[in-house]
N, C-alpha and C positions, 0 to 999 in steps of 0.2 A: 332392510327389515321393514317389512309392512304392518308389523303388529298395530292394534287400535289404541291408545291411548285413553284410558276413562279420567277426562277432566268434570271435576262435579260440577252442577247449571248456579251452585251458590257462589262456587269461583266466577264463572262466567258472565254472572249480574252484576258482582263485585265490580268488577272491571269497564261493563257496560255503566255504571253507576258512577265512578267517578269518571269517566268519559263526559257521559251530560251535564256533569256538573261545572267543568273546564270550560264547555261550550256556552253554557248557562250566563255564566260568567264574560265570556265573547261577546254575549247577545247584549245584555246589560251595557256593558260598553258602549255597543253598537245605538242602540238607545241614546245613548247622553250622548252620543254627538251629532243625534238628529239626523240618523238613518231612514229609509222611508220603514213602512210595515213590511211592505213584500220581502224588504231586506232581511226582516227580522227572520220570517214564517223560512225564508232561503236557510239563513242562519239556523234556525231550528232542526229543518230539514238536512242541512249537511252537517250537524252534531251529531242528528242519529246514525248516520252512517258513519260518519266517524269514530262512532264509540263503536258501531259494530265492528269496523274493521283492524280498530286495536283491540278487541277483544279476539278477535281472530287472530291475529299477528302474535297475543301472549297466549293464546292457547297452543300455537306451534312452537313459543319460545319452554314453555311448559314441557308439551311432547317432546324436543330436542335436551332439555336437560333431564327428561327422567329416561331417555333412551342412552345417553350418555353415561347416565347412573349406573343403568340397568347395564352398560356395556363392563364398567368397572368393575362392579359387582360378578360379573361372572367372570374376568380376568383374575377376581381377586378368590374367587372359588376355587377355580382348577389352580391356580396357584399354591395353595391350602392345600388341598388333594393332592396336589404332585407334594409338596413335602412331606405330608403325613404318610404319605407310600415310601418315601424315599426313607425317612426316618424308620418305619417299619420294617423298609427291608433290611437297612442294616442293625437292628436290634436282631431279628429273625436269625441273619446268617453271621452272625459277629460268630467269635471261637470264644465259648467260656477260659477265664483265667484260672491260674491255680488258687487263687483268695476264693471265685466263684464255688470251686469242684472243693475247699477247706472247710467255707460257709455251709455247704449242703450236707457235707459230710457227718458236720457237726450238728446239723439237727436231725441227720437221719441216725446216726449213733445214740443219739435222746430218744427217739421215738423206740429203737431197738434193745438199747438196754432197759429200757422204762420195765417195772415188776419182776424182776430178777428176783428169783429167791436166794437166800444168802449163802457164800461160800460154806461149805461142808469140811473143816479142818479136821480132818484124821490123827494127822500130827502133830500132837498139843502135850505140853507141858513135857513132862519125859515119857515116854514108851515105857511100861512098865516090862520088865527083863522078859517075862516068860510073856506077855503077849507078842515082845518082839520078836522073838527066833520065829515065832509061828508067823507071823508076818513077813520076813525076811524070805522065808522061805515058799512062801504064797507067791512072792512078791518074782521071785527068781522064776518058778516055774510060768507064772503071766509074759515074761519078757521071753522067757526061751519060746513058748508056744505063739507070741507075737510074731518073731523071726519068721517062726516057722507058717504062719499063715499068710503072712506078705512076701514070701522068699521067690516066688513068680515074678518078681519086680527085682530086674537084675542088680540095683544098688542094695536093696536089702538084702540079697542074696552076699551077696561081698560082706554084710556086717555081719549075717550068719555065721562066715566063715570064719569072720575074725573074732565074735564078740560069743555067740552059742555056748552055754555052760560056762561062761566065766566072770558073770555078773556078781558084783560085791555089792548086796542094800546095805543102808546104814539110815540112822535119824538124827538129826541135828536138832536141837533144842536150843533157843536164844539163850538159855540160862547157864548153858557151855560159853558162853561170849563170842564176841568177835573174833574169828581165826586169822588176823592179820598176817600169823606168819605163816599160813600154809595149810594143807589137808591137815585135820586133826587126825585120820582115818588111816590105817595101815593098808595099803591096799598092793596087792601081788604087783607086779611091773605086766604080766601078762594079761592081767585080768582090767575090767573097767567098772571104775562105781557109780552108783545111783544110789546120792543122797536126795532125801526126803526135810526139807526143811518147814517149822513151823509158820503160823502166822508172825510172828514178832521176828521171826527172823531177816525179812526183808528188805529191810533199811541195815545190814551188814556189809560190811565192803565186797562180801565174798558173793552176793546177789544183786545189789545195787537197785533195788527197785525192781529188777527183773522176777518173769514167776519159771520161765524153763531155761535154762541156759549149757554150754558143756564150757571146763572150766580146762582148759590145756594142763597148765600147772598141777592142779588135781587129777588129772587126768579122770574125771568124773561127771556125767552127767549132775546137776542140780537143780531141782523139780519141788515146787512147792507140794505139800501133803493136804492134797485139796481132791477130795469125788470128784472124779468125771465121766463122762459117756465114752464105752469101749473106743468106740474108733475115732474119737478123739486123743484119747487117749494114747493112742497106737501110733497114730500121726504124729502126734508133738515131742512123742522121743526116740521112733526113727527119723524125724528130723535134725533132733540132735545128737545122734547115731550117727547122722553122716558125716558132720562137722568133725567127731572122734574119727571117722576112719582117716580124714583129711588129714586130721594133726599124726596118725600113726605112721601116714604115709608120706609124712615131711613136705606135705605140700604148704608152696610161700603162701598163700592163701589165709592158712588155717592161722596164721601170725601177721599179718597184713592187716595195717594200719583201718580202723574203721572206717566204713563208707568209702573207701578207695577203690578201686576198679577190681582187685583183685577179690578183698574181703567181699564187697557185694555180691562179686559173680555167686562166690558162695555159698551165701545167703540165697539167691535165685534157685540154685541147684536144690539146696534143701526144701525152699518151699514149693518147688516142684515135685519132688519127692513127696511132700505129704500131702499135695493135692492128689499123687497117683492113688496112695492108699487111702487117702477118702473117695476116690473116686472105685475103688477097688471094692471098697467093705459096704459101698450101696450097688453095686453092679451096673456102673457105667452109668449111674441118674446123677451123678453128682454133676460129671458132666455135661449133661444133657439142659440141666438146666443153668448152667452156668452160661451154654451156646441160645439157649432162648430167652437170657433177660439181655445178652449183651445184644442179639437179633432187635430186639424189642427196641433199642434207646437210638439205631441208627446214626451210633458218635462218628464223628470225620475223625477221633483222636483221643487216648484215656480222659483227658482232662475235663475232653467233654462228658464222656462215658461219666467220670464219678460225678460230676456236674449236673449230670440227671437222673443218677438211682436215689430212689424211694426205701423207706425202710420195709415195705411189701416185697421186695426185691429180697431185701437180707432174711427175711421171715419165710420165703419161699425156700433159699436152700437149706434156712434151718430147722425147714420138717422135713428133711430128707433124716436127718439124725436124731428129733426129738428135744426133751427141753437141757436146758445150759444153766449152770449159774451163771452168776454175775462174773467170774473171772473166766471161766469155760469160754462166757457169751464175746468175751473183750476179745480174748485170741480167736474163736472166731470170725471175729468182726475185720480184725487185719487179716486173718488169709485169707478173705471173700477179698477184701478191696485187691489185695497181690492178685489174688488168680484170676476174675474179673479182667484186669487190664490184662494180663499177662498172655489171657487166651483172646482180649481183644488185637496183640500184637502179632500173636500165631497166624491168626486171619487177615492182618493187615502189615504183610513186612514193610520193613523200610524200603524207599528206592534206593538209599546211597546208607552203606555202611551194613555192619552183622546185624543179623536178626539178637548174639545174642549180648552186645553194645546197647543195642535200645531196651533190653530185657534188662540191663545193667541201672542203666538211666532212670528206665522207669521205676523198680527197686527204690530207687535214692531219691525218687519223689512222690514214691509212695510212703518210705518212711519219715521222710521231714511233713507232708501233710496230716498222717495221723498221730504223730509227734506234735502238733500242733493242737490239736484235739484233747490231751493228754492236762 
């Protein structure tokens, strides 16, 4: 390394300074034991040289320890540099956890339901007699003409055949109490009901907190009496249309322990079904953009996927249908998360095991994360 070293000329005299001063001292000496003159001027003259050549001697001792310095310093840079890269790169390519993809979930669900306008109860207090038969019968002729507008979609076709003209409405008021011991409701053996329950009803055993559910025992849909957007609407109870044909058809499934592999499966089936008829009733955009936000986030894997959607994300496929209340917007919010992964799994099967195992799994952690949220 040839680089020049800038030693300053006030170090330089420094040095030269006390040099002559050492010699100074020599000379004196030299003096008191009656050296000649010439001795002395000798003595003078090889002080100065002396001082200059230890001043030369520490300006290379100088140079050597700031080259030395300068050599650490740059070991101790790239050093620095290589770990801040190395640290960077595995922050970068680390795999989000599911606490990450719970965390994110939960403040993009805040950002999403944030001004919700307030559920719309229809269902309140008692149905007064002559407004309900008109209702009931509204009510029947919406479900038959459902059928029939989704019946292109060979499982709704199957509930056409089985359920078309034989819907029983009915309205539950909390002030009927708790039906611990069963349908309160007479309902044909061949026919299937859709009960409409109140706000105050939902903390009964008979709904548990839930707002759509199909009850085997009742053999009835039960559906809170809450406004909603047509094809939401459509979706959330031939989803629970399907669960009915399950239990008509005796499958173990539809009686399968929750969250089990069986019950799950279908679970999966259902919400596939009502992502077809959302995807049906905007003419294949539902889809479409469900394939360009999961394009957009380039996950290796769901966890990552929900680990980095934006509430911009959820607000995109819910202009495809317009505005939601606040309970409309909740159930949207979990079948965006299910179909999302679901149609990230389409596009990315497993190497080892069924495509629809990993559809099962993910299910079961998609419901314990927004169960978590909850």
């Amino acid at each position: 390394m040839n680089e020049k070293l800038d030693v300053s000329e006030e170090t330089r005299q420094e040095v030269i300074r006390r040099a002559q001063e050492r010699h100074h001292r020599d000379v004196r000496i030299a003096r008191d034991m009656g050296l000649p003159k010439g001795s002395v001027r000798k003595i003078l003259a090889e002080a100065a040289g002396v001082a200059e050549v230890t001043a030369a001697k520490s300006q290379r001792q100088i140079e050597q320890n700031t080259h030395r310095n300068k050599g650490i310093v740059r070991v101790l840079a790239v050093a620095l540099v290589m770990i801040t890269g190395v640290a960077l790169y595995l922050y970068v390519t680390r795999l989000p956890t599911e606490d990450d993809a719970a965390r994110n979930l939960s403040s993009v669900v805040q950002g999403y339901l944030a001004k919700r306008p307030p559920d719309n109860w229809y269902v309140h207090d008692q149905v007064k007699f002559e407004d309900a038969n008109s209702m009931q019968e509204q009510i029947k002729a919406d479900l038959n003409g459902m059928l029939a507008r989704h019946s292109s979609l060979p499982a709704v076709a199957k509930q056409a055949q089985m359920f078309s003209g034989k819907f029983m409405v009915e309205f539950f008021d909390h002030a009927m109490g708790d039906p611990k011991k069963g349908n309160p409701f007479d309902l044909p053996a061949d026919h299937i009901g859709l009960i409409l329950f109140d706000e105050l009803s939902q903390n009964y055993s008979m709904v548990e907190g839930e707002f759509a559910l199909y009850e085997s025992n009742w053999k009835a849909i039960l559906i809170g009496g809450v406004e909603f957007s047509p094809q939401w609407k459509d979706a959330l109870i031939i989803h629970e249309l399907n669960h009915a044909v399950a239990d008509r058809e005796g499958k173990f499934s539809s009686h399968a322990l929750m969250l089990s592999d069986d019950w799950s499966g279908e679970e999966v089936e259902a919400h596939e079904l009502e992502s077809a008829v959302l995807n049906q009733t905007t003419a294949g955009a539902y889809e479409k953009e469900l394939q360009t936000i999961v394009d957009s986030k380039n996950a290796r894997n769901t966890t990552e996927l929900l680990a980095t959607l934006k509430t911009a994300d959820m607000q995109k496929l819910d202009a495809l249908f317009g505005p939601a209340s606040n309970m409309e917007a909740n159930l949207r919010f979990a079948q965006y998360v299910q179909d999302l992964t679901s149609f990230w799994l389409i596009h990315h099967p497993p190497e080892k095991g069924s495509l629809r195992n990993a559809k099962i799994a993910n299910y079961r952690s998609n419901y314990n994360l927004v169960s978590r949220m909850e």
